[in-house]
Backbone as a chain_set.jsonl record, in Angstrom:
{"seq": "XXXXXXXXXXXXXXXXXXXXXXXXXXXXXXXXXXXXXXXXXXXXXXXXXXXXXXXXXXXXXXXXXXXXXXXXXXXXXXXXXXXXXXXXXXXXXXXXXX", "coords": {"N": [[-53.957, 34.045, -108.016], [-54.983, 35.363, -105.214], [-57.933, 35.316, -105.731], [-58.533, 33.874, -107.557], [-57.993, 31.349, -105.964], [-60.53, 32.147, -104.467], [-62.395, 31.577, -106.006], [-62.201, 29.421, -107.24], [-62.367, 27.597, -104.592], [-65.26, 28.195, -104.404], [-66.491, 27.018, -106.618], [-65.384, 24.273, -106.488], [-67.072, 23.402, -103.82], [-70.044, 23.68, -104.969], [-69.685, 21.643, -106.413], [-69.2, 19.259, -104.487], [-72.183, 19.856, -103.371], [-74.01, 19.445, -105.104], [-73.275, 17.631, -107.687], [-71.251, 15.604, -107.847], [-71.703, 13.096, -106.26], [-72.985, 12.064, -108.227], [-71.556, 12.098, -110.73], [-69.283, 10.129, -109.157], [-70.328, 7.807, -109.533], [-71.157, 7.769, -112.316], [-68.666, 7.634, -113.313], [-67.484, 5.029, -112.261], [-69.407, 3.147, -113.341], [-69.088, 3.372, -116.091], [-66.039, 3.115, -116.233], [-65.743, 0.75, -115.18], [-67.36, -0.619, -117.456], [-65.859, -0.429, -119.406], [-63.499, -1.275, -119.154], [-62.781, -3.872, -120.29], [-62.976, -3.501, -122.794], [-62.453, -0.867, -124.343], [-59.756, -0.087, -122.594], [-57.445, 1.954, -122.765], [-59.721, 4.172, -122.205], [-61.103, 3.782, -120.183], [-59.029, 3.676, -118.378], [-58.467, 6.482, -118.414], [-60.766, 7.77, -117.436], [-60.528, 6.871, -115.03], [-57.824, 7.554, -113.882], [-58.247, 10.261, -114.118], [-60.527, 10.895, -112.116], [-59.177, 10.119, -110.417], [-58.082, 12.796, -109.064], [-60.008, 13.891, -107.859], [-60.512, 12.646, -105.66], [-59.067, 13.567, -103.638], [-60.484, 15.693, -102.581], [-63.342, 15.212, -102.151], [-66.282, 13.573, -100.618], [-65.611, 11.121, -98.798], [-66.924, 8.583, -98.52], [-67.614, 8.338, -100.993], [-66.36, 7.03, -102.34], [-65.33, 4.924, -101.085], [-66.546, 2.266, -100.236], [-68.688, -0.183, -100.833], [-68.977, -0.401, -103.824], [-66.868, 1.437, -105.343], [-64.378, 0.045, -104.193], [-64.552, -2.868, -104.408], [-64.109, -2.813, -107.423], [-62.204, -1.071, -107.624], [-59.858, -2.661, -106.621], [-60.364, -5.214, -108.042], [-59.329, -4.342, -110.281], [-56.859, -3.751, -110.125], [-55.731, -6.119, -111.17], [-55.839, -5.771, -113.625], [-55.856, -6.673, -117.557], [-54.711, -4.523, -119.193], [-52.085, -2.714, -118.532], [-52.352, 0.147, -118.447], [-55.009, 0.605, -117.119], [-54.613, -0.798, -114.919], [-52.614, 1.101, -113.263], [-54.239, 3.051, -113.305], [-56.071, 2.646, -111.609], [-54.379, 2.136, -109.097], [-53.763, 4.492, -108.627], [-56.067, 5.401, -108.211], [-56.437, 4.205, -105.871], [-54.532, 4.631, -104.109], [-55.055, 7.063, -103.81], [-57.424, 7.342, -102.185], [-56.046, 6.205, -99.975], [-54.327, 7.968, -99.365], [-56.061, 10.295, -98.346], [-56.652, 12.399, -96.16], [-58.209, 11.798, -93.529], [-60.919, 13.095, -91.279]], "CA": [[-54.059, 34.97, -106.929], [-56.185, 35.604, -104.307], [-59.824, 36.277, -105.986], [-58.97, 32.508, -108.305], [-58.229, 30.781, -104.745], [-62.081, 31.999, -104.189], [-63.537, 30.633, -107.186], [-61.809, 27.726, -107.067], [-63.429, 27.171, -103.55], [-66.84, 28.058, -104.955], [-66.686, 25.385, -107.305], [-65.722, 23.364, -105.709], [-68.272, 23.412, -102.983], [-70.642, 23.776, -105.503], [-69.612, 20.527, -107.379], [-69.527, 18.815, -103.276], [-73.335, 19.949, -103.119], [-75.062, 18.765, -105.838], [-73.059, 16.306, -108.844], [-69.941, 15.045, -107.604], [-71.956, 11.434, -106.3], [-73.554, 11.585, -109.891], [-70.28, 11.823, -111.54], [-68.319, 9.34, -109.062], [-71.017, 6.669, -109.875], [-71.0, 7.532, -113.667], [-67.363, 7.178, -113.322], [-66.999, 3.946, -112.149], [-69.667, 2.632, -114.472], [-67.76, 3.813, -117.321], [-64.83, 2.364, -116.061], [-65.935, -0.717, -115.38], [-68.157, -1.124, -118.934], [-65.061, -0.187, -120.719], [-62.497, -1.57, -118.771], [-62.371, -4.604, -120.878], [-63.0, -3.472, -124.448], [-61.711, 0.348, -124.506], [-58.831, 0.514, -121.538], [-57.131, 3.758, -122.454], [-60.968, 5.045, -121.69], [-61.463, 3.052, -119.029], [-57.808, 4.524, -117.431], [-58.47, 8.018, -118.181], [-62.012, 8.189, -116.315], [-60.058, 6.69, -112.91], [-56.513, 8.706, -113.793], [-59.17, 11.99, -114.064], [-61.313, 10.947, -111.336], [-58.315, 10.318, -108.518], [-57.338, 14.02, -108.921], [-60.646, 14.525, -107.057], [-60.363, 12.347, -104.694], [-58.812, 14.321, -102.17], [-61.766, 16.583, -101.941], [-64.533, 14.909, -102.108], [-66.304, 12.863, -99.47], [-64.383, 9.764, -98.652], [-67.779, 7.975, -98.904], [-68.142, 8.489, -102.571], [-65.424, 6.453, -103.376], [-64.179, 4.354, -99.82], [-67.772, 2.204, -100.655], [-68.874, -1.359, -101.554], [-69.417, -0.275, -104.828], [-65.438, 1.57, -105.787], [-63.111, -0.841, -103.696], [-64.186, -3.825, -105.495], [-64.032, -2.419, -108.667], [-60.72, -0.85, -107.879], [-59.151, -3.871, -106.204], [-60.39, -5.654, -109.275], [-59.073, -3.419, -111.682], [-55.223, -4.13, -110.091], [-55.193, -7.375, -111.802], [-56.609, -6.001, -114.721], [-54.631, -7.049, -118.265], [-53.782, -3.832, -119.088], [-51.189, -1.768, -117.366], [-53.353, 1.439, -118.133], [-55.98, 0.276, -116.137], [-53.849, -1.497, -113.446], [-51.834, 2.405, -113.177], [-54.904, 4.21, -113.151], [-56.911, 2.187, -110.151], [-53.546, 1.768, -108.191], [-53.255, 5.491, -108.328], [-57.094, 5.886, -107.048], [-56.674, 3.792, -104.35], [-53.402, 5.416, -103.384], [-55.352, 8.502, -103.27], [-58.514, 7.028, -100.794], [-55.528, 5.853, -98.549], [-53.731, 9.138, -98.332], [-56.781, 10.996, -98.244], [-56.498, 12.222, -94.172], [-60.121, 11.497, -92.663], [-60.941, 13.984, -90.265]], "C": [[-55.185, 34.609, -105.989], [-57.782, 35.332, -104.778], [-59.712, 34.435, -106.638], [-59.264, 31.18, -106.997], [-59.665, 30.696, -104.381], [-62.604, 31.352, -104.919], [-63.467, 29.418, -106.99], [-62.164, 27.102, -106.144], [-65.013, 26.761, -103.908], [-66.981, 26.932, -105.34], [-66.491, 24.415, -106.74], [-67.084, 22.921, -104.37], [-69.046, 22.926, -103.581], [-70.874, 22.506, -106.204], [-69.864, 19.814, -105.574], [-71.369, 18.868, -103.459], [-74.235, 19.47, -104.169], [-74.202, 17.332, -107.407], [-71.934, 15.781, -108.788], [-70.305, 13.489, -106.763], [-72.216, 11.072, -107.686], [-72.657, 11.376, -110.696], [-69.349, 10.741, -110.725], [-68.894, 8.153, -109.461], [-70.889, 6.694, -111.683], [-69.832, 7.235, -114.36], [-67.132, 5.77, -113.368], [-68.052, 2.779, -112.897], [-69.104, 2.708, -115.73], [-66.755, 3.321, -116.857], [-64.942, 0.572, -116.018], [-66.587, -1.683, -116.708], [-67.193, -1.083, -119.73], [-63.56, -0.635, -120.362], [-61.167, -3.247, -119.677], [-62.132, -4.356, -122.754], [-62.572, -2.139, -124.949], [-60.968, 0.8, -123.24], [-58.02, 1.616, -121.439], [-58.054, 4.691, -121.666], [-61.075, 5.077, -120.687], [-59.981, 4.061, -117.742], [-57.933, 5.515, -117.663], [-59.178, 8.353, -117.428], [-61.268, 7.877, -115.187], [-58.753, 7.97, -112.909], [-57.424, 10.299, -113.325], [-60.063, 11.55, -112.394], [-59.999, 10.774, -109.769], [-57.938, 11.534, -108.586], [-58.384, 14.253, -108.272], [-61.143, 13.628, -106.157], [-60.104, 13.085, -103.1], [-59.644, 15.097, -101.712], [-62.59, 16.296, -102.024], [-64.667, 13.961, -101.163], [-66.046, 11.399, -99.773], [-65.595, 8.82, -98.782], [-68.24, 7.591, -99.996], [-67.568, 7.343, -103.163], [-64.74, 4.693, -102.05], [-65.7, 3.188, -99.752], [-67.346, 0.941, -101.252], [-68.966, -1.417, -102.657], [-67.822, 0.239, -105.636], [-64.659, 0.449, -105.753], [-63.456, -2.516, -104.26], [-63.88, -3.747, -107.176], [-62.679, -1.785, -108.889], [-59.741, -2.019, -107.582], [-58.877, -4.71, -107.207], [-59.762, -5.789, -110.389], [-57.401, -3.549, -111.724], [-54.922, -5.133, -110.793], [-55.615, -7.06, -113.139], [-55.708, -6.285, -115.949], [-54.429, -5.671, -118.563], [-53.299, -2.581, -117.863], [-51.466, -0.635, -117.363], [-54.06, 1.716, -116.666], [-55.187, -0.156, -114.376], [-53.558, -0.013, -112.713], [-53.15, 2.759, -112.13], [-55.769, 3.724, -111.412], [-56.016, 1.964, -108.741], [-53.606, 3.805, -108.031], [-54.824, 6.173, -107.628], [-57.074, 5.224, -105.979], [-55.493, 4.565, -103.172], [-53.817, 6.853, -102.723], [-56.587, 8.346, -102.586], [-57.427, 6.806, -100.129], [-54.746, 7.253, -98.04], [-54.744, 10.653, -97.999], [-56.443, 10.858, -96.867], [-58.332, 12.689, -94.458], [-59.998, 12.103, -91.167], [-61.944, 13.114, -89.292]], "O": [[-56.05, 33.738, -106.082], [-58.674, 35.168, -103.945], [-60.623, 33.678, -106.302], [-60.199, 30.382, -106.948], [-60.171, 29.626, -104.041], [-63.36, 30.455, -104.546], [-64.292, 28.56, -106.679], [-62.41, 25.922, -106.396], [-65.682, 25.733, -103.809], [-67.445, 25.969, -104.731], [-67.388, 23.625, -106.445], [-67.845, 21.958, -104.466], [-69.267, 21.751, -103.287], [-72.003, 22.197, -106.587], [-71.069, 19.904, -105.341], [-71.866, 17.769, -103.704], [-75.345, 19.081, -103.806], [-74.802, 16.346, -107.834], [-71.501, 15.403, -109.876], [-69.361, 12.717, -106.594], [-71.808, 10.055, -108.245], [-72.814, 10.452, -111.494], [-68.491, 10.274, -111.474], [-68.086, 7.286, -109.794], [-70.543, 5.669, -112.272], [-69.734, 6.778, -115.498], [-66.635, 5.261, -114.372], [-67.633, 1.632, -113.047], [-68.639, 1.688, -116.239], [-66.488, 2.644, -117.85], [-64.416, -0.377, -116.601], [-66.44, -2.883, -116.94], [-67.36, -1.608, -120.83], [-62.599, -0.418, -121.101], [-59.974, -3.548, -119.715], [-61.392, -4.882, -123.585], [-62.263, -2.179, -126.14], [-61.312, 1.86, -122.717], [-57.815, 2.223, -120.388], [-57.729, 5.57, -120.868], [-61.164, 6.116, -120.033], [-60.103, 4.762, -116.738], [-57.23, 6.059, -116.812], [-58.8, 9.159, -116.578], [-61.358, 8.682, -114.26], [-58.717, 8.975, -112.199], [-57.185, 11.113, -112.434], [-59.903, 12.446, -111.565], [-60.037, 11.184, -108.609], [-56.959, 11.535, -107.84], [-58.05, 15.236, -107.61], [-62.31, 13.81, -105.812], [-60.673, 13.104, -102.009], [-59.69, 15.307, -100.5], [-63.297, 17.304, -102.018], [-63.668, 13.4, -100.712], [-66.263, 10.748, -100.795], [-65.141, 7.856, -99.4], [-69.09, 6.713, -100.143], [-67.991, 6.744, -104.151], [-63.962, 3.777, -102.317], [-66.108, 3.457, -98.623], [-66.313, 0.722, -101.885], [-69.089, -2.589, -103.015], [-67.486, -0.509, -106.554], [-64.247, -0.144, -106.75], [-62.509, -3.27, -104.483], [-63.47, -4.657, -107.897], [-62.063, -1.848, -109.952], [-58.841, -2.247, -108.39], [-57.736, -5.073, -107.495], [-59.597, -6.711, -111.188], [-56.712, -3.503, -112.742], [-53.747, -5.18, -111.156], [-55.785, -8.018, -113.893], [-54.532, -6.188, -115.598], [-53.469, -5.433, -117.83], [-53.801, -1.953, -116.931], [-51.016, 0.007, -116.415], [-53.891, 2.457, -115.698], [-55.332, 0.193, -113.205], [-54.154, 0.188, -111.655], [-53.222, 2.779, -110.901], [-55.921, 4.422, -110.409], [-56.504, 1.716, -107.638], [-53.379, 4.169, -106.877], [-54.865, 7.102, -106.821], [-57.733, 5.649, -105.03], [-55.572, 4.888, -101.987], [-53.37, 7.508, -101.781], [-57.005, 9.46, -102.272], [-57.67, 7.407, -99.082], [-54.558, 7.612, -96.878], [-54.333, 11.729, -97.567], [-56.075, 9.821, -96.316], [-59.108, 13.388, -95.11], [-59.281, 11.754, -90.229], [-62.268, 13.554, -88.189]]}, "num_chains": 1, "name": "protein.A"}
């Protein structure tokens, strides 16, 4: 309803203003440390982390520091990993940039 629509704003915001760089960076360290030796792990942190893509700033993730690491991650051997970084980049390109 109505009143969860609010919360669900709040938080969000709330995650925008203070730990949502701290978590996209701890993300893609974790992905990348584990990309070779635990890849289920490694594809769950990106699978979980492109669902917040779309709301968070396109800087977090659109960055010298993601797009080689996702680009990367397309060739990676497994098809977890390959999935999960094809489906964050899919979601920086259809992010609309105001």
């Amino acid at each position: 309803g109505p009143g969860e629509c609010s919360t669900s704003m709040r938080v969000k915001d709330a995650l925008r203003e203070g730990c949502i760089a701290v978590m996209s960076d701890a993300v893609r360290e974790a992905a990348a440390q584990y990309s070779g030796s635990a890849p289920p792990l490694a594809a769950a942190l990106l699978e979980a982390f492109a669902r917040y893509i779309g709301w968070i700033d396109i800087g977090l993730v659109a960055n010298d520091r993601w797009v080689p690491l996702l680009v990367g991650e397309l060739g990676a051997p497994s098809a977890e990993v390959r999935a999960a970084s094809l489906d964050c980049v899919l979601a920086i390109i259809g992010k609309r940039m105001e």
